[in-house]
N, C-alpha and C positions, 0 to 999 in steps of 0.2 A: 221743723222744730216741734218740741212735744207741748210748746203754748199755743201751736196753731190746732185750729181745729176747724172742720168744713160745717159752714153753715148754712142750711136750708135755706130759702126764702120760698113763702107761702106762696106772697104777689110777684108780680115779674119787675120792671127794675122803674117804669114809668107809675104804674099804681104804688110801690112805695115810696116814692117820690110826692105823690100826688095826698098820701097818707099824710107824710111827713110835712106838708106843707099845710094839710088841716092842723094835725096839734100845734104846730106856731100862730096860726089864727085863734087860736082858743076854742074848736069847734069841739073841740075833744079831750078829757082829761082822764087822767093816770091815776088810779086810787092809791092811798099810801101804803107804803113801803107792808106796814104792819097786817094791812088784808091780803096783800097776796099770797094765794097759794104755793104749799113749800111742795109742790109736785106739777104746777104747771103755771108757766107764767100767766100773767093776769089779763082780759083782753081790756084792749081801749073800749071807753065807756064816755055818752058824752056826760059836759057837766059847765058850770058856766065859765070855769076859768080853768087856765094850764098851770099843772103841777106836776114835775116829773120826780118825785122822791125817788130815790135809789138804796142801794144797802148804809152807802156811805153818811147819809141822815139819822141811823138809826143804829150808829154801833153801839155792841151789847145789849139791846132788845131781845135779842134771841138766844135760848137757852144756849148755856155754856159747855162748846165741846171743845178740849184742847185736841183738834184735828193733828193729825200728819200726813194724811195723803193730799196733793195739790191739785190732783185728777178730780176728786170727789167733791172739793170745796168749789175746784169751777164746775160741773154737777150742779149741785146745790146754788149757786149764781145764776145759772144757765134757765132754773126752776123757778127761783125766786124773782131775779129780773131779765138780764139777756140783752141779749145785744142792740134790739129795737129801742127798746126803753133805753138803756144808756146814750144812744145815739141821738135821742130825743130829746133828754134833758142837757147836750153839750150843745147839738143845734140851738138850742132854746137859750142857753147861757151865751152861746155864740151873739145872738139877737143881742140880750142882754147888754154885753160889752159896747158893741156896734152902737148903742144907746147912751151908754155910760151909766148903766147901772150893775154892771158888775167889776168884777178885774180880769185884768186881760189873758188868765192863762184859760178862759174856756174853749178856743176858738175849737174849730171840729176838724179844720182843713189843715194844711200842711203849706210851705212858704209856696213861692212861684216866682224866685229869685232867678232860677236858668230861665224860665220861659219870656224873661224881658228881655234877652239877647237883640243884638242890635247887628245883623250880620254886616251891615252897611260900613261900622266901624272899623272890621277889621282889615290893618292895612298887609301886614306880612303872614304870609300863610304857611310858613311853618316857623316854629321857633324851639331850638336847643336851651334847656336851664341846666347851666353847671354848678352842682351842689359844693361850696367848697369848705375845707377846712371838717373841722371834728364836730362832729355835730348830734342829735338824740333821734334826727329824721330816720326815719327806718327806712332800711337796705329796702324794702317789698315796694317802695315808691317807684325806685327805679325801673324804665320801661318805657315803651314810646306810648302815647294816648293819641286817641282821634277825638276832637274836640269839636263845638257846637261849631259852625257856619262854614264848616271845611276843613279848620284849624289842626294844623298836627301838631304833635307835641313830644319832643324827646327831653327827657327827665333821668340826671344821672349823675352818681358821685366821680365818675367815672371820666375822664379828658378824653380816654381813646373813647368813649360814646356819644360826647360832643368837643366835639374836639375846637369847635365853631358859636360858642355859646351867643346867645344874644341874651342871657340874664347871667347872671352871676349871684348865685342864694348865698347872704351869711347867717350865720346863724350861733351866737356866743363870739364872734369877731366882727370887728368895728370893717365896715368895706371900706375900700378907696376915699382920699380924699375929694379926689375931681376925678370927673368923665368927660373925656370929648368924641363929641358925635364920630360913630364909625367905631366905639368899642362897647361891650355891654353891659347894658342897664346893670344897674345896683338894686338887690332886693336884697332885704332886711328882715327875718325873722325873731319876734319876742313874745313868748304866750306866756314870760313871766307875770305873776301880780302887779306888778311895777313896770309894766310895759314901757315903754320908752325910745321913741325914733333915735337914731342916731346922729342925722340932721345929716348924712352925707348920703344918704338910697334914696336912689328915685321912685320906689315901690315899697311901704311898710305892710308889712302884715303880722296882724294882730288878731285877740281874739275880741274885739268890740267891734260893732257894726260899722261907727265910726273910720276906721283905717281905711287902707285901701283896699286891702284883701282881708276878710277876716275870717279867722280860722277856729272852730270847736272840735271838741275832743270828742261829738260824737260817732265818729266813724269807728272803722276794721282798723286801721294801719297802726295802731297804739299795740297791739296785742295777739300778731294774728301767728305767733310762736306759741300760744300758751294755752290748757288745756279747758275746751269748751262744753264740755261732758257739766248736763245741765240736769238735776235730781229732782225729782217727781217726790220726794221724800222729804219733807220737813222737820226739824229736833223741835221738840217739846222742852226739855231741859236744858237747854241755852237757845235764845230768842235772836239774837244778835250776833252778827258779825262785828271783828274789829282786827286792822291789821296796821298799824305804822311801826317801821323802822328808822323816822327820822324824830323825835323824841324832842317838838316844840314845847316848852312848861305851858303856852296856854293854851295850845288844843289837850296835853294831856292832861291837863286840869280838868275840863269841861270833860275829858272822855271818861274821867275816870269817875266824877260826878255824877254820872249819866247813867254808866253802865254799875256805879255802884245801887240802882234801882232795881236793874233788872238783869236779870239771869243771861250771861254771856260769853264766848270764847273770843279771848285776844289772842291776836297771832303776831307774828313779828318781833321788832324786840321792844318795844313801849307796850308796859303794862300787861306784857306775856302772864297766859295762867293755865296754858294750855304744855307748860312742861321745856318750850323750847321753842326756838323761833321759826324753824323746819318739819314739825309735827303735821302738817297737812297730808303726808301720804301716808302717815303710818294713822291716821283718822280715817282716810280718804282715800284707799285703795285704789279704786275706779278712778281716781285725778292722774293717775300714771301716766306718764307720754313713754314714747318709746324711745328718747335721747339717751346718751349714755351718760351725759355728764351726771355731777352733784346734783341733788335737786334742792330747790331753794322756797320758800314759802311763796315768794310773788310770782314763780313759776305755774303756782298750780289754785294762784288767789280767786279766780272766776269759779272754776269748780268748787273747792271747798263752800264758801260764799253759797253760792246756790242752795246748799241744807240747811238754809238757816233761813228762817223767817223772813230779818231783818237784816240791814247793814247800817254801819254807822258812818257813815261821809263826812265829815269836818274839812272843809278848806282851811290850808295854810292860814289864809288871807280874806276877809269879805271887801270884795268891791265891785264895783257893779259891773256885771256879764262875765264875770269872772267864774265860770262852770268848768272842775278840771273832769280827770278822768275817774275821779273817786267816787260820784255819783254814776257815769254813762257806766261804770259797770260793774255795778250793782245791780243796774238795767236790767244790762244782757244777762247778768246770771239769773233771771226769775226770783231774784227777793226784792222786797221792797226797803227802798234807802229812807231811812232819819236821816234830814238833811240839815247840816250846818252851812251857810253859805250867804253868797251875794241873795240881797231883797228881790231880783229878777228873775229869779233862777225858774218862773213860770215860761221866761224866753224861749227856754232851750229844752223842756221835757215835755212829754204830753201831759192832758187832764188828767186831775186824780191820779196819778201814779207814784207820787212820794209822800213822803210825812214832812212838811214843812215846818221847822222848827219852830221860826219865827212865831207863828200862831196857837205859841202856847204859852201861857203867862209863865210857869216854870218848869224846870225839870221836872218835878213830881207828878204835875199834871200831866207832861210829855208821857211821864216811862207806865200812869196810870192808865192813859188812852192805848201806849202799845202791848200796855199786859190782855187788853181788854179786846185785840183787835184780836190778837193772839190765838184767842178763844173764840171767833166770831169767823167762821168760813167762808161763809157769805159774803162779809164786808172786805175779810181781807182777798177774795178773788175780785172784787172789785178795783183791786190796786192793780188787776191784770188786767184788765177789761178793755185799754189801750190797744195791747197787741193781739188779742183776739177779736177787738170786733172792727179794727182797723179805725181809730180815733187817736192819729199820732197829734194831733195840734199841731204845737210848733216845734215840735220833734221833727219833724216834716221839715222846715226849713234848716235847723241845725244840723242836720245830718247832709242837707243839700252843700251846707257851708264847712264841711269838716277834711280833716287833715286827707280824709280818702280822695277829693274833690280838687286838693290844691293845684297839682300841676296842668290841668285845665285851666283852672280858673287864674292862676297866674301866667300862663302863657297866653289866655286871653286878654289878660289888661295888658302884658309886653305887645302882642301883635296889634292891639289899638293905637299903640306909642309907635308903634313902627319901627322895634324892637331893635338892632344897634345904629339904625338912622336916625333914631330921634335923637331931637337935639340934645343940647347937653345944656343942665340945668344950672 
């Protein structure tokens, strides 16, 4: 991808370790953000206590360039702090948390949800999921998997594929009232707001930790038809993205609120200003796939997205762990999301990579900090600095937990149950 980039290390992988473990002692400290040099990062210096300032301390400090190129601005990051330093001050927030004096979206690491596999548990070593009824589960699921402690897995909307199921996925239909042992398990899909067992599956999956299986939207399988053509090129004259076609009064209230601050293209058909609710190819050439059908704006929504600074994410719904796919891909397209959303939503993204709403007394203040970020290269490549210097936090787990991961992870918990032998509930 054009956000990765190869990066040196000075020391070998024991001495930065051994680095890294003096700045958390406080043997070493980081001068602020404002001395360092804008042509070479700054070296570690001792001093009596650890301070890791970053760009993101200090936006708008530095003269105002309404940049476009996204090459140049991570450049200019790369100069100013870099990937040491960033890794320094999440380590160090990491500590923090660990303490209870920060909040918990700094961690550095990533989940270690597969690595507690329990091979011991698994009793049936292979297991058929037959996907039934009409559903939004994407065709690209379908496929046999080799799972963690031997486990195979065939996954399929399909009866001639399993013709022998030992689960049975609904998903938008209520399953079976009763099961008697020797037919298959009942699983249950709802990643609506309103999530809700149905009180007859012996397997719910949700998107809260809670459930039995829980499922995030940050994976591939949401999207993996649509076009990923990612621009190095940022607009100056509209700051924000915005695309709904389902026209809530009070997300459109707040979006129009919002983006009446600051300079924007709506796509879609709420609060369209862009001419028409299919205008993205005729903007956005390079978004072209080679299908023949009509094209439609949500077809080509991660491309367009990508030239623009920002996106604007609003959830239907806040509640809590409730992260759909309007923020993961924003992600993936290289802008940074304004997020409306669940109080948690540090759960599921890395550090520093969105604009958290919540944490700003109003709108004004919101649309003043992202006029301001706008202009700050520095700061806003720091929104990148996740996928470049490999600091997914708990992105790390969400993605281990996401819709790409489920039929593993659901014919693991059937093969535990012992898949159409277990009892019946």
């Amino acid at each position: 991808m054009l956000f990765r980039k190869r990066i040196n290390y000075v020391f070998p992988m024991l001495a930065s370790a051994a680095i890294l473990l003096l700045l958390l002692s406080g043997y070493f400290e980081l001068p602020s953000i404002s001395s360092l040099s804008t042509t070479h990062p700054a070296p570690l210096r001792a001093g009596s206590g650890t301070r890791f300032p970053t760009a993101l301390d200090s936006v708008g400090s530095r003269d105002r360039d309404p940049f476009t190129s996204l090459l140049e601005a991570f450049n200019s990051w790369d100069a100013a702090v870099g990937c040491p330093r960033i890794r320094a001050k999440l380590a160090a927030d990491a500590n923090a948390t660990a303490t209870g004096a920060a909040e918990p979206h700094a961690s550095i690491t990533g989940g270690a949800a597969w690595s507690a596999a329990r091979c011991g548990e698994m009793v049936t070593r292979h297991v058929g999921v037959l996907v039934k009824g009409w559903t939004w589960i994407p065709d690209a699921l379908d496929g046999v998997y080799t799972c963690r402690c031997g486990v195979s897995c065939v996954w399929s909307k399909s009866a001639a594929a399993v013709d022998r199921p030992d689960v049975l996925l609904f998903e938008g239909a209520t399953p079976p009232p009763q099961r008697m042992k020797g037919l298959p398990l009942r699983a249950y899909l709802d990643l609506e707001a309103s999530r809700k067992p149905t009180g007859f599956e012996d397997i719910f999956i949700g998107y809260h930790a809670d459930d039995d299986v829980q499922v995030t939207y940050a994976g591939k399988s949401f999207h993996t038809s649509r076009s990923y053509h990612i621009s190095i090129e940022k607009r100056n004259d509209a700051l924000i993205y915005w695309s709904s076609s389902r026209c809530l009064p009070h997300r459109d209230k707040l979006a129009k609120d919002f983006l009446s601050l600051v300079p924007h293209h709506s796509f879609g058909r709420c609060l369209n200003n862009v001419g028409g609710p299919d205008m993205a190819l005729s903007m956005y050439p390079v978004c072209s796939t080679s299908d023949s059908g009509t094209p439609h704006w949500w077809d080509h929504l991660h491309c367009a997205m990508s030239h623009y600074k920002f996106v604007l994410a609003i959830e239907n719904t806040k509640t809590e762990s409730y992260v759909t796919e309007k923020l993961f891909y924003a992600l993936e397209a290289g802008s940074v999301p304004i997020y409306f959303g669940t109080s948690n939503v540090w759960d599921f993204v890395p550090p520093n990579s969105i604009i958290d709403a919540s944490k700003f007394s109003s709108l004004k203040e919101l649309a003043s900090y992202v006029r301001t970020l706008a202009n700050d290269p520095v700061a806003y490549a720091e929104y990148h600095a996740w996928r470049r210097c490999g600091v997914l936090g708990n992105f790390g787990r969400a993605r281990e937990m996401s819709l790409d991961t489920l039929p593993c992870r659901l014919c693991e918990v059937a093969s535990k149950r012992g898949g159409k032998s277990a009892d019946a509930l």
